[in-house]
C-alpha positions in Angstrom: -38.6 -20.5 13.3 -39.4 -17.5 15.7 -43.0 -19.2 17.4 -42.7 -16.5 20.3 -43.1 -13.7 17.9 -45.7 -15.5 15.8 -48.0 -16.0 19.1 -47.2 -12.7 20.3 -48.5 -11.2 17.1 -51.2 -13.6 17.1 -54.9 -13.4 17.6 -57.0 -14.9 19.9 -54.5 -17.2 21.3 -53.4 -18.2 18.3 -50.5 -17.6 16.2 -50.3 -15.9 12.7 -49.4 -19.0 10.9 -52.0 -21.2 12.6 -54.6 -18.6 11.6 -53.2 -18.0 7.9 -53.2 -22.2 7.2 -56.7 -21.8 8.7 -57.3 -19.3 6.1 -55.8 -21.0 3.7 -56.8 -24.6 4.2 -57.9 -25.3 0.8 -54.2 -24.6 -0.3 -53.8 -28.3 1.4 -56.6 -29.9 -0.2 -54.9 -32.2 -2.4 -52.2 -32.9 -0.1 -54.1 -34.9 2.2 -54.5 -38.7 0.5 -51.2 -38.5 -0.6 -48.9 -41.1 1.3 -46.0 -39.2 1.4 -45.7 -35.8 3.2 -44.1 -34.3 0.6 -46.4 -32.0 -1.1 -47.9 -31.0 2.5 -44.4 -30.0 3.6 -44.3 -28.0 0.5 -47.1 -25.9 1.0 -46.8 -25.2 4.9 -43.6 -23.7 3.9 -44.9 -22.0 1.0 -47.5 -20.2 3.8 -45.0 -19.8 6.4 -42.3 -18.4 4.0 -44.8 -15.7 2.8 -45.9 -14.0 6.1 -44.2 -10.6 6.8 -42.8 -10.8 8.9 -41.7 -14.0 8.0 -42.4 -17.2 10.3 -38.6 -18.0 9.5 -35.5 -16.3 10.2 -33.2 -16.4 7.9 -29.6 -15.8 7.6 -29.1 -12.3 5.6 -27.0 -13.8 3.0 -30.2 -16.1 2.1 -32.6 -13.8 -0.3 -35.0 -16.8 -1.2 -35.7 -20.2 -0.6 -39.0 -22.5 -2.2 -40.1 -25.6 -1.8 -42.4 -28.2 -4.2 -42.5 -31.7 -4.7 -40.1 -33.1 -7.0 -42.1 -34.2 -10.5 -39.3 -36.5 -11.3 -39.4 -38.7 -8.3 -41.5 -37.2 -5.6 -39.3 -36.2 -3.2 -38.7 -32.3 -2.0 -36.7 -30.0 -4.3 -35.5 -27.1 -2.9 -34.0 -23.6 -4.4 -32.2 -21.3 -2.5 -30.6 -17.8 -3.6 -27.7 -17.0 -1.4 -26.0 -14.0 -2.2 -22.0 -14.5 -2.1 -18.3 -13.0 -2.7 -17.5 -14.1 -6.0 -15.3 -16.6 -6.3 -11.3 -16.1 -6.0 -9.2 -16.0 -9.0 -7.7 -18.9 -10.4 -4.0 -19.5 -10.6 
């Protein structure tokens, strides 16, 4: 997470991602009852992950990653797309 850059781009005192989940605080509406974090976790990253520049730093050979609650048993599913060497010849 870069936090110094967010605030220094920030407005106000406040940072770019505290003002866009301001923004978008209906995004979280259905995430507050729920017991486990899950779904919340999902969509603050969701946010974060789509400011430019982005809240996150990633390593270069990661092109995406997402984040949503799991439908099968409520736990966080992730996909990344790495992009790699292919993969040495088999002998």
């Amino acid at each position: 997470m870069d936090e110094q850059l967010d605030r220094e781009h920030g407005t106000d005192g406040h940072g770019r991602y505290e003002a866009e989940v301001l923004r978008r605080i209906d995004e979280f509406a259905e995430t507050w009852g729920d017991v486990a974090p899950v779904a919340f976790a999902a969509t603050a990253w969701r946010v974060a992950s789509e400011l430019s520049p982005g809240f996150f730093r990633w390593h270069r050979r990661i092109l995406s990653a997402t984040c949503e609650r799991s439908p099968w048993d409520g736990g966080m599913a992730c996909a990344v797309t790495v992009a790699s060497r292919w993969p040495a010849e088999l002998t």
